[in-house]
PyMOL Python script that loads the backbone (N, CA, C, O; Angstrom):
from pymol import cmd

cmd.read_pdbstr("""\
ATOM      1  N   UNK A   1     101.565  93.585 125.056  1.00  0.00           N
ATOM      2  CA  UNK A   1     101.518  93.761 123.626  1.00  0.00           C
ATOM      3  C   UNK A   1     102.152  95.117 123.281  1.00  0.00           C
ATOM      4  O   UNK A   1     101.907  96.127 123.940  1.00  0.00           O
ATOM      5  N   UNK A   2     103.068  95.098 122.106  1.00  0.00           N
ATOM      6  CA  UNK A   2     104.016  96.411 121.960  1.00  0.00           C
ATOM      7  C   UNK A   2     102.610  97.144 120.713  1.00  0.00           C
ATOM      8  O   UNK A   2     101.555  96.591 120.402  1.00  0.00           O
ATOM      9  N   UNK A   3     102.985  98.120 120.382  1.00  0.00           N
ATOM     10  CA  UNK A   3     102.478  98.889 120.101  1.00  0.00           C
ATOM     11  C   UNK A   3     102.584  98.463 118.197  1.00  0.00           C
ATOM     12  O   UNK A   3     101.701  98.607 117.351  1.00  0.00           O
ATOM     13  N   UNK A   4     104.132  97.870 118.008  1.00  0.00           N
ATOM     14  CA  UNK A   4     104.166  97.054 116.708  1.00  0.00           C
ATOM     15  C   UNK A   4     103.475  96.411 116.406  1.00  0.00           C
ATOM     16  O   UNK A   4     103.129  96.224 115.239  1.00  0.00           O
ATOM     17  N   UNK A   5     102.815  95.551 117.961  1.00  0.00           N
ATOM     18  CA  UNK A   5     101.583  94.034 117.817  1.00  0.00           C
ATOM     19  C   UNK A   5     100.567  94.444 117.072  1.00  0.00           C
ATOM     20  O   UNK A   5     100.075  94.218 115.966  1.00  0.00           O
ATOM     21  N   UNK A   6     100.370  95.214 118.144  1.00  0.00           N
ATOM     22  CA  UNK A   6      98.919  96.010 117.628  1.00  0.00           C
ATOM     23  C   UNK A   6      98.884  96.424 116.086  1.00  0.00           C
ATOM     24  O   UNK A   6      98.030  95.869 115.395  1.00  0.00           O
ATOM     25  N   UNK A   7      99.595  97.196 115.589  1.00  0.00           N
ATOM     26  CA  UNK A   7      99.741  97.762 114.584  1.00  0.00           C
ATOM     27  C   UNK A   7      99.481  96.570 113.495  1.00  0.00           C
ATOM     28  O   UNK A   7      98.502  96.602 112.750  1.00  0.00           O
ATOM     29  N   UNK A   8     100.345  95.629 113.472  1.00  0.00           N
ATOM     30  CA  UNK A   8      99.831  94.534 112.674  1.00  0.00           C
ATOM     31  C   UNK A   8      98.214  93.314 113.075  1.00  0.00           C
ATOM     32  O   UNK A   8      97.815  92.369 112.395  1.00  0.00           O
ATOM     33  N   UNK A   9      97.757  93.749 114.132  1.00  0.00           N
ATOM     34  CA  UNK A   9      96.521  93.452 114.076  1.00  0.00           C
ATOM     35  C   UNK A   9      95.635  94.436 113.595  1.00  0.00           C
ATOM     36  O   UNK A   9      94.585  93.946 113.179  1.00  0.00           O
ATOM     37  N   UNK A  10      95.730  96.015 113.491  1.00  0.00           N
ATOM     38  CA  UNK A  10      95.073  96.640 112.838  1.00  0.00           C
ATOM     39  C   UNK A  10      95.033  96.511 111.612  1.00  0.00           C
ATOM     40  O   UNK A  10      94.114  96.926 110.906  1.00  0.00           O
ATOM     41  N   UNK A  11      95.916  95.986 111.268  1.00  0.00           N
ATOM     42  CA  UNK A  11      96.387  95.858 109.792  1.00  0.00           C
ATOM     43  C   UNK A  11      95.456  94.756 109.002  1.00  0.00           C
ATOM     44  O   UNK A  11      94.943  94.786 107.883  1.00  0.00           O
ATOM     45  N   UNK A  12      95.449  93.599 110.229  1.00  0.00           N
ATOM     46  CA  UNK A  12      95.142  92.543 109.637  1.00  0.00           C
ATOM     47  C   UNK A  12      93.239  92.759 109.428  1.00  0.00           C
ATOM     48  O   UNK A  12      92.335  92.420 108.664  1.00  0.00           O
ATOM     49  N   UNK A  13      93.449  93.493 110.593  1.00  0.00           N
ATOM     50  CA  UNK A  13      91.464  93.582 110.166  1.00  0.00           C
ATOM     51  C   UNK A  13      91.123  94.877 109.390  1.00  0.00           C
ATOM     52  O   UNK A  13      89.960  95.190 109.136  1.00  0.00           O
ATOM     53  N   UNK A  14      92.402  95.754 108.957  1.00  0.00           N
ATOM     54  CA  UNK A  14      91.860  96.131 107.333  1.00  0.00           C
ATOM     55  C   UNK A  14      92.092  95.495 106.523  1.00  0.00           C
ATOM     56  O   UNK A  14      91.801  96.025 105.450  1.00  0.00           O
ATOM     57  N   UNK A  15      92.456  94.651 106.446  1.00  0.00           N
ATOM     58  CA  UNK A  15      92.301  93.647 105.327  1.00  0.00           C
ATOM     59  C   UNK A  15      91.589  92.875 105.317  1.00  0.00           C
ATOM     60  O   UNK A  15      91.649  92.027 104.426  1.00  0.00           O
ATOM     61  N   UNK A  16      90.620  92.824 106.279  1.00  0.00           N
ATOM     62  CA  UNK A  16      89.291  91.675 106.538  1.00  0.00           C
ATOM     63  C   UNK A  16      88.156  92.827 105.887  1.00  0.00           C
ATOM     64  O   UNK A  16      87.358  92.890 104.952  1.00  0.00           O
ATOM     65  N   UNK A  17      88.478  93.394 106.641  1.00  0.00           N
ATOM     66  CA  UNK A  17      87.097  94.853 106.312  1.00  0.00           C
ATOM     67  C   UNK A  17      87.164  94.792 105.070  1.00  0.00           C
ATOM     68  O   UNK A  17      86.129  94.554 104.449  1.00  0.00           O
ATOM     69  N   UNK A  18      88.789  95.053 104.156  1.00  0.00           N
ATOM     70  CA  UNK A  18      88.167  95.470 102.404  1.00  0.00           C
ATOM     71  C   UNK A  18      88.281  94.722 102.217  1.00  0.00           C
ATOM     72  O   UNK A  18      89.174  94.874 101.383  1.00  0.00           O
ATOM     73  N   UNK A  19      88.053  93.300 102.282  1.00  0.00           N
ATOM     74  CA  UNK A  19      87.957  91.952 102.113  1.00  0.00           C
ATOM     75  C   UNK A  19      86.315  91.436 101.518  1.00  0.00           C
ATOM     76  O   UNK A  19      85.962  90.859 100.490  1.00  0.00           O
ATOM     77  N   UNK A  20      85.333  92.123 103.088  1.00  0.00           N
ATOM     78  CA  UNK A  20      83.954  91.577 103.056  1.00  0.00           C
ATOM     79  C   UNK A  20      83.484  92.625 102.356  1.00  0.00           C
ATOM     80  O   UNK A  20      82.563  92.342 101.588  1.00  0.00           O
ATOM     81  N   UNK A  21      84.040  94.422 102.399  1.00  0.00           N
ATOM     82  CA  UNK A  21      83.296  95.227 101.357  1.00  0.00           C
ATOM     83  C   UNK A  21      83.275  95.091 100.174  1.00  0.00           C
ATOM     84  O   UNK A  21      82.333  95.548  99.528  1.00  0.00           O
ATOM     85  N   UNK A  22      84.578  94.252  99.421  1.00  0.00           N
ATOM     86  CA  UNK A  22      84.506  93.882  97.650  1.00  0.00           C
ATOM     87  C   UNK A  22      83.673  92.842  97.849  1.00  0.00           C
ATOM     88  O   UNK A  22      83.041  92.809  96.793  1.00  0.00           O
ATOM     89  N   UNK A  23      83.116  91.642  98.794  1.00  0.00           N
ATOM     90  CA  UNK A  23      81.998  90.669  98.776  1.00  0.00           C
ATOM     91  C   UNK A  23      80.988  91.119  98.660  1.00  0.00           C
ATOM     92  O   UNK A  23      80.351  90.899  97.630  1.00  0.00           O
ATOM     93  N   UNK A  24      80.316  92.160  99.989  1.00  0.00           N
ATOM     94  CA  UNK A  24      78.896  92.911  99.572  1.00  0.00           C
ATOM     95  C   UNK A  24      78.845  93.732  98.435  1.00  0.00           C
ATOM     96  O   UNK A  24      77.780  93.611  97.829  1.00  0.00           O
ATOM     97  N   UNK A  25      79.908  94.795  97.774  1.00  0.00           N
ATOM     98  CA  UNK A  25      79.777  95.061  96.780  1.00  0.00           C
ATOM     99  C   UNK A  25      79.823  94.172  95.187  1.00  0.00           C
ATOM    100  O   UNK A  25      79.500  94.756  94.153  1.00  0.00           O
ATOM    101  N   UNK A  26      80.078  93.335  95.189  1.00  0.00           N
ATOM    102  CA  UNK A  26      79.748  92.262  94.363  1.00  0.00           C
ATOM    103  C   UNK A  26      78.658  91.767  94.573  1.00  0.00           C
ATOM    104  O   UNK A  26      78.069  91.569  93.510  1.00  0.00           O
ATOM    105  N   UNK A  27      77.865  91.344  95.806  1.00  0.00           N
ATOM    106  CA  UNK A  27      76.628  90.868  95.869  1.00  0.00           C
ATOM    107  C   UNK A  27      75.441  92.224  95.847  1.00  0.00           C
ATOM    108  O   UNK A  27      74.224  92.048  95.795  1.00  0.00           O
ATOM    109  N   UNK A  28      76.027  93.385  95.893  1.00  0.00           N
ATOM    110  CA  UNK A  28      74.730  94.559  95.347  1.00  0.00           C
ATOM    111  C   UNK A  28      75.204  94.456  94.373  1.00  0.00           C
ATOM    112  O   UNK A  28      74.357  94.902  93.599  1.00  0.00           O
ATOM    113  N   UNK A  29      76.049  94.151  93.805  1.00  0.00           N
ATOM    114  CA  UNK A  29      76.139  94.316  91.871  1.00  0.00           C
ATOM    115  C   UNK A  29      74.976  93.192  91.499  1.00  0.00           C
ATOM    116  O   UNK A  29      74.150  93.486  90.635  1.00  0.00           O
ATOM    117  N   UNK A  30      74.921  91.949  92.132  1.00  0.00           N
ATOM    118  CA  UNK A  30      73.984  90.999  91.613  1.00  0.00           C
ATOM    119  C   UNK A  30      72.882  91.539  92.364  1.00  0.00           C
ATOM    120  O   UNK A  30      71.845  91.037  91.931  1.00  0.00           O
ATOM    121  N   UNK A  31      72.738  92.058  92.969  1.00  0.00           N
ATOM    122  CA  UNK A  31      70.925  91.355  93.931  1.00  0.00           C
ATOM    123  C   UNK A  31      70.091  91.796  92.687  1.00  0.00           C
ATOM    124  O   UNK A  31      70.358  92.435  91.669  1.00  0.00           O
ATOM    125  N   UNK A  32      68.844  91.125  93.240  1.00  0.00           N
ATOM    126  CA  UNK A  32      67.533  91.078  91.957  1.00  0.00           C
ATOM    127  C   UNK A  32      66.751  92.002  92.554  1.00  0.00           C
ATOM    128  O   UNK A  32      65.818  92.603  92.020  1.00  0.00           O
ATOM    129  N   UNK A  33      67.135  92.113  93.666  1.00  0.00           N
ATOM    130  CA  UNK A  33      65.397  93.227  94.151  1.00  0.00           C
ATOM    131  C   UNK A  33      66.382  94.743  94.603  1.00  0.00           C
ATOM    132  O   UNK A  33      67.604  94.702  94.747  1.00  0.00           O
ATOM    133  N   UNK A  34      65.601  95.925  94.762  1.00  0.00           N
ATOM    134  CA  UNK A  34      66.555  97.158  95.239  1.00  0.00           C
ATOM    135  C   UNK A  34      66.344  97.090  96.520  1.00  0.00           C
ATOM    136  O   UNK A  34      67.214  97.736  97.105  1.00  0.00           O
ATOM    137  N   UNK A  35      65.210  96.363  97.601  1.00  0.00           N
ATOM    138  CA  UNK A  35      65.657  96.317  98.732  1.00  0.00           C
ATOM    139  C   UNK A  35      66.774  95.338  99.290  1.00  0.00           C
ATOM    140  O   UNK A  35      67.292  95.549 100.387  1.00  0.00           O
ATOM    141  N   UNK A  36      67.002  94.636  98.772  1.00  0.00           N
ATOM    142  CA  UNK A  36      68.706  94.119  99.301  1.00  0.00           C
ATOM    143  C   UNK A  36      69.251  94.605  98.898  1.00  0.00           C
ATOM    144  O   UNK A  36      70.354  94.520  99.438  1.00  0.00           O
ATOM    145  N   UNK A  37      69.244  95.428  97.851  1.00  0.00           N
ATOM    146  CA  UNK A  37      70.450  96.644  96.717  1.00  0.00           C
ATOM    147  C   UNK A  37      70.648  97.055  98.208  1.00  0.00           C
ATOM    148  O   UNK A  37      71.469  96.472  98.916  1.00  0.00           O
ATOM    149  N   UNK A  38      70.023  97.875  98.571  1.00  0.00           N
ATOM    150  CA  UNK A  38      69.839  99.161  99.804  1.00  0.00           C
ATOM    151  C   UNK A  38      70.730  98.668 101.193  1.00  0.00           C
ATOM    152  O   UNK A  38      71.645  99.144 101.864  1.00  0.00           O
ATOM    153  N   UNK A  39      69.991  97.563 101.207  1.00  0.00           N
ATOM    154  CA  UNK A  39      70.657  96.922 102.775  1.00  0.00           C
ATOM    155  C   UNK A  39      72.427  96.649 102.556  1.00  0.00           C
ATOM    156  O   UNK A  39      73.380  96.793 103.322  1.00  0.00           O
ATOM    157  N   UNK A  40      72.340  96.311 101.503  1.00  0.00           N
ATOM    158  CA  UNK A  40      73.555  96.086 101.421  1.00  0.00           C
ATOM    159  C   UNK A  40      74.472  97.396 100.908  1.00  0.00           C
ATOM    160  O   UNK A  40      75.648  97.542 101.238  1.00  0.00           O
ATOM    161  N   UNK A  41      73.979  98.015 100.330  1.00  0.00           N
ATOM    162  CA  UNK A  41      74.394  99.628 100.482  1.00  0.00           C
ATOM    163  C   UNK A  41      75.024 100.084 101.724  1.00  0.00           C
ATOM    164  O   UNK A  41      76.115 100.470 102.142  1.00  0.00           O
ATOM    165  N   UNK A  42      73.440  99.785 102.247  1.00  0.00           N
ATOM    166  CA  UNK A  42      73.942 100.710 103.992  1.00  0.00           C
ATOM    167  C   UNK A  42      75.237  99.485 104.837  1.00  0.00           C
ATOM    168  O   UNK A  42      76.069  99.837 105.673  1.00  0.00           O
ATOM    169  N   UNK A  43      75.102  98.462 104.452  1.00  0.00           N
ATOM    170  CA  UNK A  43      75.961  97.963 105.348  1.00  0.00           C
ATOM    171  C   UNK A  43      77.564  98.567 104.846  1.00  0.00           C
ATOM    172  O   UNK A  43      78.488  98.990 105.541  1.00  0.00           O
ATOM    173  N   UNK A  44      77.444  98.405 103.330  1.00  0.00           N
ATOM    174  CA  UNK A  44      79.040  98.556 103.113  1.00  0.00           C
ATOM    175  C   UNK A  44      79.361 100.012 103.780  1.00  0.00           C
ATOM    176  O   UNK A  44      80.475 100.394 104.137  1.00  0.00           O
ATOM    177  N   UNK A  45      78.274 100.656 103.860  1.00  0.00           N
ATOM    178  CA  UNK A  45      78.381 102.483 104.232  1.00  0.00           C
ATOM    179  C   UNK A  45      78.918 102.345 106.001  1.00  0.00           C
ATOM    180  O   UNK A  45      79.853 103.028 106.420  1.00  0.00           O
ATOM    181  N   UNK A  46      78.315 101.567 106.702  1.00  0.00           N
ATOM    182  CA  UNK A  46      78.345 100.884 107.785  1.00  0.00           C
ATOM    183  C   UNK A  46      80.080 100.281 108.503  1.00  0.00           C
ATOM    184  O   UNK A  46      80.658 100.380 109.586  1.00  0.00           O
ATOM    185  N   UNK A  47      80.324  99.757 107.368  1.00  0.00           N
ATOM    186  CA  UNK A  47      82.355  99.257 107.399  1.00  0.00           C
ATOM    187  C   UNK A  47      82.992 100.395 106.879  1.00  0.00           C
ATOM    188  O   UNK A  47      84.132 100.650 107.267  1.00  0.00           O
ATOM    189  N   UNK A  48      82.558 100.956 106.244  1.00  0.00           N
ATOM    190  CA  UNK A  48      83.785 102.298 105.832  1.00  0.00           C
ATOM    191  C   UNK A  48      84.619 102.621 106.436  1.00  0.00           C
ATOM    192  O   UNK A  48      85.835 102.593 106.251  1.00  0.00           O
ATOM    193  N   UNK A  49      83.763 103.097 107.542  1.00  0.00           N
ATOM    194  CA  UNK A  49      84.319 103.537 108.910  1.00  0.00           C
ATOM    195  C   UNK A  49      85.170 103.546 109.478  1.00  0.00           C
ATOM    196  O   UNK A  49      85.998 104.413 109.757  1.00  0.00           O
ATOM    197  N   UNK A  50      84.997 102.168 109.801  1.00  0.00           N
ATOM    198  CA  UNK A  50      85.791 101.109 110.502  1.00  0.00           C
ATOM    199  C   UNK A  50      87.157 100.791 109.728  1.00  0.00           C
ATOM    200  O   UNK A  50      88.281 100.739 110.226  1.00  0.00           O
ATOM    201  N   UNK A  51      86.819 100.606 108.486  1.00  0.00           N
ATOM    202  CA  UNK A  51      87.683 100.577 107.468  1.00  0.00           C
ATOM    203  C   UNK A  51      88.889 101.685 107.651  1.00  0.00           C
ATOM    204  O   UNK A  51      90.042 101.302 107.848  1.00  0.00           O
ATOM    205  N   UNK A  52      88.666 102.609 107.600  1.00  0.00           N
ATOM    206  CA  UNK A  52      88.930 103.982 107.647  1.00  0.00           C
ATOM    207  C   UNK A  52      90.200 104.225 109.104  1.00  0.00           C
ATOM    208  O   UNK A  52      91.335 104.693 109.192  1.00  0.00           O
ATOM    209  N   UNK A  53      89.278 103.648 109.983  1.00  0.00           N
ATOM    210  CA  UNK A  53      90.009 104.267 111.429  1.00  0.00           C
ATOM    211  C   UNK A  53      90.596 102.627 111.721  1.00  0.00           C
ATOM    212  O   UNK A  53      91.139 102.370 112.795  1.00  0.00           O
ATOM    213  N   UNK A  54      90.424 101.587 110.664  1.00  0.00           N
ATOM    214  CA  UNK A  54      91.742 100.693 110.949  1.00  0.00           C
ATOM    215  C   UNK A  54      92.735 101.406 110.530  1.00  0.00           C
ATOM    216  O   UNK A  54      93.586 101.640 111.388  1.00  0.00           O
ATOM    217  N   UNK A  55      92.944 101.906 109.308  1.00  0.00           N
ATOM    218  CA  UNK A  55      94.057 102.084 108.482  1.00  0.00           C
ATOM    219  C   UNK A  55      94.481 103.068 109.569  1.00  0.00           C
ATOM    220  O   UNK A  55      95.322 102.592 110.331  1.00  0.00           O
ATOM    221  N   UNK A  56      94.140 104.211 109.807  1.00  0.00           N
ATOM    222  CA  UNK A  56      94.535 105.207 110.705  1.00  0.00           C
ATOM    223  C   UNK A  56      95.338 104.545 111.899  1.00  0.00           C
ATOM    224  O   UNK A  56      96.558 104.484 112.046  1.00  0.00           O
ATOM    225  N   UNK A  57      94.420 104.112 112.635  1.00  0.00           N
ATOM    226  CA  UNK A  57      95.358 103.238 113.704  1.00  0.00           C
ATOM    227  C   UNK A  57      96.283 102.622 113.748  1.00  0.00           C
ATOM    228  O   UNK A  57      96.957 102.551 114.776  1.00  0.00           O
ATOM    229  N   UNK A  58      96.692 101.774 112.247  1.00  0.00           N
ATOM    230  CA  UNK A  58      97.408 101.032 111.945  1.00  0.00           C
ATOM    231  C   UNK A  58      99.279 101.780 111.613  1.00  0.00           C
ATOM    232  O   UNK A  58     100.439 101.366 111.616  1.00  0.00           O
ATOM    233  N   UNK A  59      98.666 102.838 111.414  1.00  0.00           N
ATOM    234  CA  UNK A  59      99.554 103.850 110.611  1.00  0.00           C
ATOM    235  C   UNK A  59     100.118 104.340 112.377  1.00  0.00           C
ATOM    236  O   UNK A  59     101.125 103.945 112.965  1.00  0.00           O
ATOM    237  N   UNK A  60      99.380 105.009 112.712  1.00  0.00           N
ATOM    238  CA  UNK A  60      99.770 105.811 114.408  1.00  0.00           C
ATOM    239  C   UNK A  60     100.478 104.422 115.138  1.00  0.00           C
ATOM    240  O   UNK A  60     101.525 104.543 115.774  1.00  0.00           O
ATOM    241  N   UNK A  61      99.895 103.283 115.002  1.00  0.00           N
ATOM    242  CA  UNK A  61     100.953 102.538 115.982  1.00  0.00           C
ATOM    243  C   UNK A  61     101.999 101.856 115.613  1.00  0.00           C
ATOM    244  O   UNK A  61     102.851 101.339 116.336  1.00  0.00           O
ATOM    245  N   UNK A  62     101.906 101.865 114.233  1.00  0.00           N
ATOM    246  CA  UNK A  62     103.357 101.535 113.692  1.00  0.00           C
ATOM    247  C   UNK A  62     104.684 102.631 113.474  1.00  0.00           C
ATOM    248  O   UNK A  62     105.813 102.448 113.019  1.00  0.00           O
ATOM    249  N   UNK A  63     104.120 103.627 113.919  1.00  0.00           N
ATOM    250  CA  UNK A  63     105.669 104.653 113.714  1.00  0.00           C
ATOM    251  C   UNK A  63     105.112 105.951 115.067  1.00  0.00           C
ATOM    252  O   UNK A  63     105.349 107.158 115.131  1.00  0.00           O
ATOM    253  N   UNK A  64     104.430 105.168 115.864  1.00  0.00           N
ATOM    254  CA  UNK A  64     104.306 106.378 117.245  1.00  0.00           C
ATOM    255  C   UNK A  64     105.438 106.720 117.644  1.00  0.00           C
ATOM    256  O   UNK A  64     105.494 107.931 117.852  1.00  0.00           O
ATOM    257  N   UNK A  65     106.663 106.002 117.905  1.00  0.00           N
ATOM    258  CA  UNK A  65     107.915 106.127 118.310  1.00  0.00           C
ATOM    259  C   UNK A  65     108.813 106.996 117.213  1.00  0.00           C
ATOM    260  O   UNK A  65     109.936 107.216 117.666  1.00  0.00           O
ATOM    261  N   UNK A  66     108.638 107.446 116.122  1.00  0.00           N
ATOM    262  CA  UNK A  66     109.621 107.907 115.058  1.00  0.00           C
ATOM    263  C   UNK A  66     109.060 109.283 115.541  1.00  0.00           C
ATOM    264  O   UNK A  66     107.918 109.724 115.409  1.00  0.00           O
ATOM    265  N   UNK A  67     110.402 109.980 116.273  1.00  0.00           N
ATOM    266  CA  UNK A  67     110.488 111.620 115.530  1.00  0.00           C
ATOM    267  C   UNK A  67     109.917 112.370 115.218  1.00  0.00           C
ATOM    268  O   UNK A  67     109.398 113.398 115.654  1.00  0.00           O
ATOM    269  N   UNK A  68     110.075 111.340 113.581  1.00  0.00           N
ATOM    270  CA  UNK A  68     109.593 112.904 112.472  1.00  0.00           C
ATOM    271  C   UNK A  68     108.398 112.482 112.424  1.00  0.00           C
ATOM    272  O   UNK A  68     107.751 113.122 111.596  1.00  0.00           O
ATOM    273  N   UNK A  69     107.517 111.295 113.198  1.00  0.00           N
ATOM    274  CA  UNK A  69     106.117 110.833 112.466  1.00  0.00           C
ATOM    275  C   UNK A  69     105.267 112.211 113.178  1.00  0.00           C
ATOM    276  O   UNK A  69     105.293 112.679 114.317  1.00  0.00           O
ATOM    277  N   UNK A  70     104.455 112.633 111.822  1.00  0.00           N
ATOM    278  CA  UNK A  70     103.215 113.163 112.457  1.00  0.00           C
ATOM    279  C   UNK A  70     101.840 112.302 112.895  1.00  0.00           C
ATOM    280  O   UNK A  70     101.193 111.413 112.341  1.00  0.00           O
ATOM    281  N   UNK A  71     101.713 113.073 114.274  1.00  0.00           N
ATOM    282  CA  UNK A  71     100.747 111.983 114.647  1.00  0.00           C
ATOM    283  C   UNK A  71      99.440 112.794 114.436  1.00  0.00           C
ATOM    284  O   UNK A  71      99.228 113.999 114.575  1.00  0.00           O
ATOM    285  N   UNK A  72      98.413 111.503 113.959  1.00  0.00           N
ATOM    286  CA  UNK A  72      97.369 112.234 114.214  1.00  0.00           C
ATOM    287  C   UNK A  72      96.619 112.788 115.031  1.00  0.00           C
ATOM    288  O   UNK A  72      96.714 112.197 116.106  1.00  0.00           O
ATOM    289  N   UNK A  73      95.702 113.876 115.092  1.00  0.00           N
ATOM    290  CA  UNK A  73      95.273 114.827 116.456  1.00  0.00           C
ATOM    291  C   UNK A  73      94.150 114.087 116.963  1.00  0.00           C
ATOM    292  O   UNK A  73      93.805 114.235 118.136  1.00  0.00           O
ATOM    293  N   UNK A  74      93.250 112.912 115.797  1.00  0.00           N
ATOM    294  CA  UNK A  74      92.038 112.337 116.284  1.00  0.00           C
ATOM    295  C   UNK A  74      92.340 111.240 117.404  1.00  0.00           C
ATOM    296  O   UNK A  74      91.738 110.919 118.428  1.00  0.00           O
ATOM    297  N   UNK A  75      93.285 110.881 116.916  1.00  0.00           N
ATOM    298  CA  UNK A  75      94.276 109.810 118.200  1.00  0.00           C
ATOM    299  C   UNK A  75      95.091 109.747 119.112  1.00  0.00           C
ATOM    300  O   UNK A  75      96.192 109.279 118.825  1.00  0.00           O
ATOM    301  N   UNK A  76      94.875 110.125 120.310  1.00  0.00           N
ATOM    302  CA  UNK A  76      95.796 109.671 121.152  1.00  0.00           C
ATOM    303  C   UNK A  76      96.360 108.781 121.992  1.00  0.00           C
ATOM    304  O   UNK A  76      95.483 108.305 122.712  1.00  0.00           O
ATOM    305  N   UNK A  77      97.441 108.334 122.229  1.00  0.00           N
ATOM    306  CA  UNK A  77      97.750 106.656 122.975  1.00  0.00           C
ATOM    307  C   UNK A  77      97.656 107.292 124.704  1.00  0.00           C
ATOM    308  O   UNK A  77      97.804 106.524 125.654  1.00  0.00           O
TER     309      UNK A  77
END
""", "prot")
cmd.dss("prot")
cmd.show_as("cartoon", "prot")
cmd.util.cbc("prot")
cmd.orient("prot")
């Protein structure tokens, strides 16, 4: 797998991630009680993350090979 592959599978599961976080955040917009408010709080707090260090990854393995790319220091291949 080239490093392009990858890059578009990171890709694809940030787009799953902010996919299910606009779902749970739509379903804490509805819940009726504040303890599912909460749970579902912490979960979306839970994907951020992940959210977060797809995009990152996605970014580092699609232009690791360019030059001028700055790479990030949290990542290394």
């Amino acid at each position: 797998m080239t490093l392009l592959e990858l890059s578009k599978q990171y890709a694809h599961s940030a787009h799953l991630l902010r996919m299910r976080i606009r779902t749970l955040r739509q379903m804490e917009r509805n819940a009726e009680d504040e303890e599912t408010r909460q749970q579902l709080h912490r979960r979306i707090a839970d994907l951020q993350p992940m959210l977060s260090q797809c995009r990152q990854l996605q970014l580092l393995t699609a232009h690791y090979y360019e030059r001028s790319f700055h790479r990030n220091e949290r990542y290394t291949l």
